[in-house]
C-alpha positions in Angstrom: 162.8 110.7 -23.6 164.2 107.0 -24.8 164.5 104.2 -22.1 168.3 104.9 -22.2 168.1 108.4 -21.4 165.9 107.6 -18.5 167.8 104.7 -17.1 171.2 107.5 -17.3 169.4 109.9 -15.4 167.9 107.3 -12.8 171.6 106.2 -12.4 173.1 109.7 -12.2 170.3 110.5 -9.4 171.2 107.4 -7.8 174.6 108.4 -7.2 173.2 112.1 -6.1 171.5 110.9 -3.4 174.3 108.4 -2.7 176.8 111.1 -1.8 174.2 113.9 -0.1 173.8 110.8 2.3 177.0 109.3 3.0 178.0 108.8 6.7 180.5 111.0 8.4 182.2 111.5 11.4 180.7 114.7 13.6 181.5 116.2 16.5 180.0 119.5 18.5 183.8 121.7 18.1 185.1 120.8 14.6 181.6 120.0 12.6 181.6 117.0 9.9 184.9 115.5 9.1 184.4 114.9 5.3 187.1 112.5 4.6 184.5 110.4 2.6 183.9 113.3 0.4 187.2 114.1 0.0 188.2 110.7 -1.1 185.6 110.4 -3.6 186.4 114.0 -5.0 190.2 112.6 -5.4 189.2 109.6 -7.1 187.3 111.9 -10.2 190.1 113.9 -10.1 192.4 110.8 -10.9 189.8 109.9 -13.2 189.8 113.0 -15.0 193.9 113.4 -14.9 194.2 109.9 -16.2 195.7 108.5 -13.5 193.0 105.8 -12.6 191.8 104.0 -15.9 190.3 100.8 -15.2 188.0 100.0 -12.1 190.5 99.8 -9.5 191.0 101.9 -7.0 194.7 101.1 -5.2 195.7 103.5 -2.1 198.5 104.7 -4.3 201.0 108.0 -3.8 198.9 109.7 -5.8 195.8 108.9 -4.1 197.5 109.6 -0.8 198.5 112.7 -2.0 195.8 114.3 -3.7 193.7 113.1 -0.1 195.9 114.9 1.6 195.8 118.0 -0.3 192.6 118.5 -0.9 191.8 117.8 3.3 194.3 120.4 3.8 192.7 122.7 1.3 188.8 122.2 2.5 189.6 121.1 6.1 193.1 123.3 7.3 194.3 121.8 10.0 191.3 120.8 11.5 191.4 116.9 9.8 194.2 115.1 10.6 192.5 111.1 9.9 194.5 109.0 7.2 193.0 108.0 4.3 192.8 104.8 5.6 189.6 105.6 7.4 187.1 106.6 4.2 188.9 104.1 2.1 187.7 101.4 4.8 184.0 102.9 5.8 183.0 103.6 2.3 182.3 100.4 2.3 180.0 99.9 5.4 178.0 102.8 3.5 174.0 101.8 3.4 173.9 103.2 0.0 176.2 100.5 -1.5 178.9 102.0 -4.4 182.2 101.2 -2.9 183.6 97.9 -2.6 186.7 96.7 -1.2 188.5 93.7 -2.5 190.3 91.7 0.4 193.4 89.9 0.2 193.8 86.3 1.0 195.8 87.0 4.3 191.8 88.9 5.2 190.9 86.2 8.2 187.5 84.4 7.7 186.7 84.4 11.6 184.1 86.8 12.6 186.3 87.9 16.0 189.5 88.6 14.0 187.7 90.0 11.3 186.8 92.8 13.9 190.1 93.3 15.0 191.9 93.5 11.3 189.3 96.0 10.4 189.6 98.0 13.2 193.5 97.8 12.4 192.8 98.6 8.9 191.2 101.5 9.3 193.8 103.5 11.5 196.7 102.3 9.1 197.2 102.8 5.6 200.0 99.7 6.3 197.7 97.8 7.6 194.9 98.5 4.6 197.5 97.9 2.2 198.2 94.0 4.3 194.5 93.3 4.4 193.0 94.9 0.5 194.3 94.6 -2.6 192.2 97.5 -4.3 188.6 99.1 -4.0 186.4 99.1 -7.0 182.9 101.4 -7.4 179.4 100.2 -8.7 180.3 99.9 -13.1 177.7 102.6 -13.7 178.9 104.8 -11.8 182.7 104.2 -12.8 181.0 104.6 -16.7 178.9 108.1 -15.2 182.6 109.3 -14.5 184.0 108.2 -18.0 181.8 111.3 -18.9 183.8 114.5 -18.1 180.5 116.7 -18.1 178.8 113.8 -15.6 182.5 113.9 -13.5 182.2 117.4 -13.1 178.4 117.1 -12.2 179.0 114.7 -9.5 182.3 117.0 -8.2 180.7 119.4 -7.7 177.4 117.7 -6.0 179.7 116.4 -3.0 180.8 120.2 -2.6 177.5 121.0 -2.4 176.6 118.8 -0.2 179.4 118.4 2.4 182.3 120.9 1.7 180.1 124.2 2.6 177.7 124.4 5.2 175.2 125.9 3.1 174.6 127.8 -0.2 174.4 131.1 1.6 177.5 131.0 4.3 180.0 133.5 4.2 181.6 133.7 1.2 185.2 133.8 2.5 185.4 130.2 3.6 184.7 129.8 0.0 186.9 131.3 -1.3 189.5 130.8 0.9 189.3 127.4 -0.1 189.1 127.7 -3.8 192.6 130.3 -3.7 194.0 127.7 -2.0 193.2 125.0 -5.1 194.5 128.0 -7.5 197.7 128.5 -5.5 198.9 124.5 -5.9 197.6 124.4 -9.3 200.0 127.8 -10.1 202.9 126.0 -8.2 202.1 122.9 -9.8 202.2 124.4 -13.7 205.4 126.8 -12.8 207.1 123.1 -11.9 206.4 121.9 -15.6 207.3 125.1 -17.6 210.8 124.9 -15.2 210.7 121.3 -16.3 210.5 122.5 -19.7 207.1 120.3 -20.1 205.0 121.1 -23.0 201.6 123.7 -22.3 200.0 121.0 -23.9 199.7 118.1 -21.5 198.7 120.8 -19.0 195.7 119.5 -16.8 193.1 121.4 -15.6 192.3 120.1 -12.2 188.3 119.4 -12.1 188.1 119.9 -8.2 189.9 123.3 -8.5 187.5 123.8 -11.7 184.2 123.2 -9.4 185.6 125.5 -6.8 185.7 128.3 -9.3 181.9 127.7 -10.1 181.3 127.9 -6.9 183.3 130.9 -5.5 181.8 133.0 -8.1 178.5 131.9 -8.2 178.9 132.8 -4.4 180.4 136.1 -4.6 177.1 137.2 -7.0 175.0 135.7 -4.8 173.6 133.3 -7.2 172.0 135.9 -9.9 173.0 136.7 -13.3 175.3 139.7 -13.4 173.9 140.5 -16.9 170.3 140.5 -16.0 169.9 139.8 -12.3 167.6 136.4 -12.2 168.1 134.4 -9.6 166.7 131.1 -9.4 168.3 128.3 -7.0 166.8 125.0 -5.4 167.9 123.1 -2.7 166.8 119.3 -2.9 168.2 116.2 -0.4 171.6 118.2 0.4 171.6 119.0 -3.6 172.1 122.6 -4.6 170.9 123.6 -7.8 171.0 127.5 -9.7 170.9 128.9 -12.9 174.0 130.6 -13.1 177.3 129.5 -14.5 181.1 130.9 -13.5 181.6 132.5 -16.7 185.4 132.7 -17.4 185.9 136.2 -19.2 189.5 135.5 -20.7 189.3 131.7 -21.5 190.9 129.4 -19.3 192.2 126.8 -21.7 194.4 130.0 -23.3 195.7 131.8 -20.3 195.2 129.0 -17.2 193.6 131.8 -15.4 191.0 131.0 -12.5 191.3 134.2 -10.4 188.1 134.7 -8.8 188.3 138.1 -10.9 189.0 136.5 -14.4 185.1 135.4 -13.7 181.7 136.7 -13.5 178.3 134.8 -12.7 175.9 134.6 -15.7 172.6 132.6 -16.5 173.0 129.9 -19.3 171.9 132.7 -22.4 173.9 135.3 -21.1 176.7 133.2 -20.7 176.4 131.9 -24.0 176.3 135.3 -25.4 179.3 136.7 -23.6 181.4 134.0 -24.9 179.7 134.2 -28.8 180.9 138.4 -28.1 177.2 139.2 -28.2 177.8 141.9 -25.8 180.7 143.0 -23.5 181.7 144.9 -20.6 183.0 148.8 -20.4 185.7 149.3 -17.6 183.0 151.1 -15.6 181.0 147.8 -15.9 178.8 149.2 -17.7 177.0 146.6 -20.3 177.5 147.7 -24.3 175.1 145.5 -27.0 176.5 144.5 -30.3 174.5 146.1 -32.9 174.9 143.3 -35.2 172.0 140.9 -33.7 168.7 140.7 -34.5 166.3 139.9 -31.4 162.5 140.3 -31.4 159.6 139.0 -29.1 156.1 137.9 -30.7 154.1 140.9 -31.0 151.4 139.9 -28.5 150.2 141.5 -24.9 151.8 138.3 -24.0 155.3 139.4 -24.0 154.7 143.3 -23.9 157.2 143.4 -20.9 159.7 141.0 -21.9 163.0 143.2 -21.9 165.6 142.1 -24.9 169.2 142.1 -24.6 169.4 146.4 -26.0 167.7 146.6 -23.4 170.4 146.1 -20.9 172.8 148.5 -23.1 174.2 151.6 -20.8 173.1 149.5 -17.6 175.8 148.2 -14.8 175.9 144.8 -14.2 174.4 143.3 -11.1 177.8 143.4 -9.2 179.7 141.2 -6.5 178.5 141.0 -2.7 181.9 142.4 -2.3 183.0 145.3 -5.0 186.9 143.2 -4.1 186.2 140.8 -6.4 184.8 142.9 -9.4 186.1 141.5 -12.9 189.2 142.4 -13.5 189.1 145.5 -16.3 192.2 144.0 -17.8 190.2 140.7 -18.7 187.2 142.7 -19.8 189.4 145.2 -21.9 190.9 141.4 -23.9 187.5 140.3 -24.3 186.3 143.3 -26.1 189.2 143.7 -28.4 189.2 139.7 -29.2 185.6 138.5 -29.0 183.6 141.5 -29.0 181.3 142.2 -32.0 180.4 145.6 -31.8 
């Protein structure tokens, strides 16, 4: 691996560990109040929109809004603190990635320094007196340049803060994640009304990572083709094999129903998108005859299982049979991308 490669990954694990640690409110009835988390998740999805281009990070409408969304969407009505507060303590963080910018009206005196920041915090009037703009660490802000890395680090503060755990009941999950689908349905009905082109159509990366994760969920992390399972939880960090494989694409038909996916291992996935096998209404799995596969012909791999293997099995399915794929999706994928 080249130096650069090395010093990419140290940074990207820098900023890992950065957000499994970050400081946040708790109490003993409502749990962690994850307005840090949420902030930061609005900021990549800014990034990723467009909206925020340079390092400078202004408590704008559309900050406030997307913050406010996306609290509502993960929190309910259980978080009712302004953005003001994570915009201001993300900054007193010990792992240092957010910087604020003060204005020149910011006092220099120790005493009233106190008081303006306690002011600032409760106020989003008050932050916009006293700061002019936050800015983040340049290597992170050039991580998040990378939409692969963006969705990487997304999806690690979801991990880490928006779920108590990998294996919590699933309908907090997705409660959350039909919640991201419903605006983003609302939000696309507004520009076809608006007569606004399907091509400057967004995807919305948070809403994206919640799909991952709902359907991941819903299989219980294991590949629905051939039932591994491998997962690893490391300093808040979850990691598994499986993707959310979407079975009628999402970039054609904007479709993230939890039953437009289905949870496959990275070859599988693969696979289903190249048509390499498909999925009968009875979710049953049927092979394309057309591939060639073959193991070496040594005791070593005498019980390796290839893909005709699998033919005439049923998938591994859902914890919950409600959220089997949708035989509507799996009847377009084997007339378009099937190779039987």
């Amino acid at each position: 691996m080249s130096q650069e490669q090395n010093l990419e990954n140290k940074n990207l694990e820098y900023y890992y560990k950065c957000f499994s640690e970050l400081k946040v409110n708790t109490t003993e009835k409502r749990g962690d109040a994850p307005y840090k988390p949420i902030l930061l998740l609005s900021v990549i999805e800014l990034i990723d929109q467009g909206v925020i281009t340079e390092n400078r990070i202004e408590a704008s409408n559309e900050l406030v809004w997307t913050f406010n969304k996306y609290k509502k969407d993960f929190g309910g009505d259980k978080f009712k603190g302004p953005l003001s507060l994570p915009f201001y303590h993300l900054f007193k963080e010990k792992n240092k990635f957010w910087f604020l910018q003060f204005k020149p009206e910011y006092p220099d005196n120790p005493d009233e320094q106190r008081n303006t920041n306690e002011r600032i915090r409760k106020s989003l009037g008050q932050l916009n007196n006293y700061v002019n703009y936050a800015y983040l660490d340049q290597e992170l802000f050039d991580l998040l340049q990378d939409p692969i890395l963006r969705k990487e680090l997304a999806q690690a503060l979801m991990d880490a803060w928006l779920h108590s755990s990998p294996q919590e009941d699933f309908d907090e999950i997705i409660r959350v994640h039909q919640n991201l689908e419903q605006i983003q349905a609302e939000e696309f009905l507004k520009k076809i009304k608006n007569n606004v082109p399907k091509r400057v159509h967004r995807d919305l990366l948070v809403r994206d990572a919640s799909f991952s994760k709902a359907v991941t969920c819903i299989y219980d992390y294991r590949c629905a083709f051939c039932g591994l399972k491998v997962t690893q939880t490391l300093e808040k960090k979850f990691y598994t094999l499986v993707d959310a494989a979407h079975i009628k694409p999402y970039a054609t038909f904007f479709n993230d129903n939890i039953q437009n996916g289905i949870s496959f291992c990275k070859n599988h996935h693969w696979a289903f998108d190249k048509g390499w096998f498909c999925l009968e209404n009875d979710y049953k799995i049927r092979v394309s005859t057309q591939i060639e596969e073959n193991f070496p012909a040594t005791k070593d791999f005498e019980n390796a299982k290839l893909m005709k293997d699998f033919d005439g099995r049923q998938i591994f399915r859902p914890l919950s049979d409600q959220y089997l794929p949708d035989p509507d999706a799996l009847s377009w994928h084997r007339q378009k991308r099937f190779q039987a």
